[in-house]
C-alpha positions in Angstrom: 6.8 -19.2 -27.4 5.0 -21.9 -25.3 3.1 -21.4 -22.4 1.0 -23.8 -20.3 -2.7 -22.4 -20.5 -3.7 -21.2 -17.3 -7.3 -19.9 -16.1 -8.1 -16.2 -17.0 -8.3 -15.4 -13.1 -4.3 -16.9 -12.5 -3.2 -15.7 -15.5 -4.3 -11.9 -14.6 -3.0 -12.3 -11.1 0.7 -13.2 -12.7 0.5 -10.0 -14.9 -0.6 -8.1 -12.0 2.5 -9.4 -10.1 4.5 -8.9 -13.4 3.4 -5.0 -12.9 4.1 -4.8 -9.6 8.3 -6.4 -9.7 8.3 -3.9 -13.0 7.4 -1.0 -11.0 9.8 -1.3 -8.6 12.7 -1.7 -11.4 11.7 2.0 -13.2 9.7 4.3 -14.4 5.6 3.5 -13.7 4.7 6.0 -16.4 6.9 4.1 -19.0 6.1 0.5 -18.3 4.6 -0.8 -21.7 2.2 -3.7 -22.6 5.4 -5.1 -24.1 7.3 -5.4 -21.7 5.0 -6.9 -19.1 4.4 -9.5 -21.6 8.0 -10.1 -22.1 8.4 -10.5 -18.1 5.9 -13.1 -18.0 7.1 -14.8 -21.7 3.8 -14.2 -23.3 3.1 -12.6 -26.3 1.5 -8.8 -26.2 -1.6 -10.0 -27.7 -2.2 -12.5 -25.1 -2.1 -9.5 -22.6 -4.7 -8.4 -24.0 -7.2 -11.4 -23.9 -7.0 -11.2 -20.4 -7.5 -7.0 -20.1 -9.1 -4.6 -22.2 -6.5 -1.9 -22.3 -3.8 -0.6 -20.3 -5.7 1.2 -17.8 -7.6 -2.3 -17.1 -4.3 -3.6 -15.8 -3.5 -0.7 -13.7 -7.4 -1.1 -11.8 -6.7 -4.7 -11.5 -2.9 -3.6 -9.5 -4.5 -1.3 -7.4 -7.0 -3.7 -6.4 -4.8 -6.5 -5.5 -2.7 -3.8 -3.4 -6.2 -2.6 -1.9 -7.2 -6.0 -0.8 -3.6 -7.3 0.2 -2.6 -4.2 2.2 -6.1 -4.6 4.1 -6.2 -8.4 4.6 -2.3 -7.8 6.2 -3.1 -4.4 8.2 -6.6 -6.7 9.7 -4.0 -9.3 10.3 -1.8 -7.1 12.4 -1.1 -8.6 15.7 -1.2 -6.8 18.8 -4.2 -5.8 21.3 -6.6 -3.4 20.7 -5.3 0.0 20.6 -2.1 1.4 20.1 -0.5 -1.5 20.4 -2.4 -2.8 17.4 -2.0 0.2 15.3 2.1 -0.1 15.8 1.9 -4.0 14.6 -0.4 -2.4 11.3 2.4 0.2 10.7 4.9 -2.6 11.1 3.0 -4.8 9.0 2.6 -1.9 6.1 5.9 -1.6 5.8 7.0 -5.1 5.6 4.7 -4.8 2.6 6.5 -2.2 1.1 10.1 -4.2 1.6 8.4 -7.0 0.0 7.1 -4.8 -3.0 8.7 -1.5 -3.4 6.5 -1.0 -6.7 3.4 -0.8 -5.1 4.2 3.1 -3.1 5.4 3.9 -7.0 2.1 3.0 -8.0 0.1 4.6 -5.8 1.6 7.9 -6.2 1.0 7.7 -9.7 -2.4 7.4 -9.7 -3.1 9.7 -6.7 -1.2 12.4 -8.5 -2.8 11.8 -11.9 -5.5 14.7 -12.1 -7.9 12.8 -14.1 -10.7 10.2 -13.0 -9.9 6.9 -13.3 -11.4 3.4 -11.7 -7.9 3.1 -10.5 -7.2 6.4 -8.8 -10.7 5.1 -7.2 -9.3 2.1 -5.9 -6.4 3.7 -4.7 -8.6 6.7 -3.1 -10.4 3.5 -1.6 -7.5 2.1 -0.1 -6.3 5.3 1.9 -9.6 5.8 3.2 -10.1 1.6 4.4 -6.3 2.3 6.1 -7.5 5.5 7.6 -10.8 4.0 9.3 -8.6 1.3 10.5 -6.0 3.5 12.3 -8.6 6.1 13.4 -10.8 2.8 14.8 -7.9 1.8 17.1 -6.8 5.2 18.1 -10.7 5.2 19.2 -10.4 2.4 21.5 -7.1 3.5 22.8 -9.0 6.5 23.9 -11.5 4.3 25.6 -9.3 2.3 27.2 -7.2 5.7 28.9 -4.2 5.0 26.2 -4.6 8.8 24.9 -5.4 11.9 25.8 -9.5 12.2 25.9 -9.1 15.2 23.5 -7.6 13.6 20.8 -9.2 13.3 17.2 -9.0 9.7 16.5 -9.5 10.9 12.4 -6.8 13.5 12.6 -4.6 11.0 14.6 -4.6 8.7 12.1 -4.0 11.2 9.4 -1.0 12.3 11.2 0.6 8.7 11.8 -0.5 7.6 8.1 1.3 11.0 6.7 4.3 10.1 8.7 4.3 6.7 7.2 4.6 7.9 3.6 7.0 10.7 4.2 9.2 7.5 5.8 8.3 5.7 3.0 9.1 8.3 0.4 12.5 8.8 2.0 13.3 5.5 1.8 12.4 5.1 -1.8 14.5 8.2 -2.8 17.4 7.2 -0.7 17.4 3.5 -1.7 17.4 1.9 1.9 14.4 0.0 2.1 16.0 -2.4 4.6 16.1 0.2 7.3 12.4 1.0 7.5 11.3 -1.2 10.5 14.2 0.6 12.8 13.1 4.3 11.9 9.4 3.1 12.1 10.3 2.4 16.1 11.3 5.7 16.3 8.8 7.4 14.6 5.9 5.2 16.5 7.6 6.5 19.3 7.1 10.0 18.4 3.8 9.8 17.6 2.6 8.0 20.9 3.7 11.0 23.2 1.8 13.1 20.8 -1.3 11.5 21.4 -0.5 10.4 24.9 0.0 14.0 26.2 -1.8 16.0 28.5 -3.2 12.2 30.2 
């Protein structure tokens, strides 16, 4: 098999992406080293120059998700507020329609029971999403959007635990395509939650 040589950095970032379209095909828990290798027409071995085991690979997916998730949800248009935190919901799931592996893989590792640097990673990324809700739920406060009494934390554990169970449904159900609609809807819901009582 031929391949042209790339760096070790672009070479890890098209396995990680390898991962990722994989994930959303089957199974996460029987995804081998073979057949990532195969998706990306390299040879095992070579998998392996580039990661020191399996788990290595699953850090380096979380991490991309971490920092890609972030970099979109910090790009979010929209004002401060609650108008901000509807463009971030939007723009999580357009992620998701874009890679429907990556929710797979995150519930993996947050269900696993046992330590790892990617459960960490993950764990990391929930709680950067979190601040960034519960930070513009904040200023919507401040700025007379929501009810003074509102917990800007357990707001944004609310909206984020609506998220996933929209997320989770769509996964089970197959209809990734419809996500933005219900997201209206639910964004809906949750802003005369937060606005009552003003």
């Amino acid at each position: 098999m031929t391949r042209t040589h790339l760096p070790s950095k672009l070479r890890k970032k098209e396995i990680v992406a390898s991962v990722i379209a994989l994930s959303a095909r089957q199974d996460i828990g029987r995804i081998t080293s073979a057949q990532i290798a195969a998706a990306i027409d390299l040879s095992e071995g070579a998998i392996f120059r580039h990661f020191k085991d399996k788990s290595a690979i699953w850090a380096d997916v979380l991490g991309w998700t971490r920092d890609e998730l972030h970099a979109r949800l910090d790009a979010a248009s929209g004002t401060d507020g609650l108008a901000r935190v509807e463009a971030m919901m939007q723009a999580h799931l357009t992620f998701v329609q874009q890679y429907p592996g990556v929710p797979r893989i995150l519930l993996a590792e947050l269900q696993s029971p046992a330590p790892s640097p990617a459960k960490q990673i993950a764990l990391e990324l929930m709680q950067g999403y979190r601040l960034r809700v519960a930070t513009q739920i904040d200023h919507a406060i401040e700025a007379g959007e929501c009810n003074e009494h509102v917990d800007a934390a357990d707001a944004a554990i609310w909206l984020l635990s609506m998220i996933q169970g929209l997320v989770l449904q769509a996964l089970a159900t197959g209809t990734l395509d419809g996500l933005n609609k219900q997201s209206g809807e639910l964004f809906t819901f949750f802003k005369r939650g937060v606005e009552a009582g003003r």
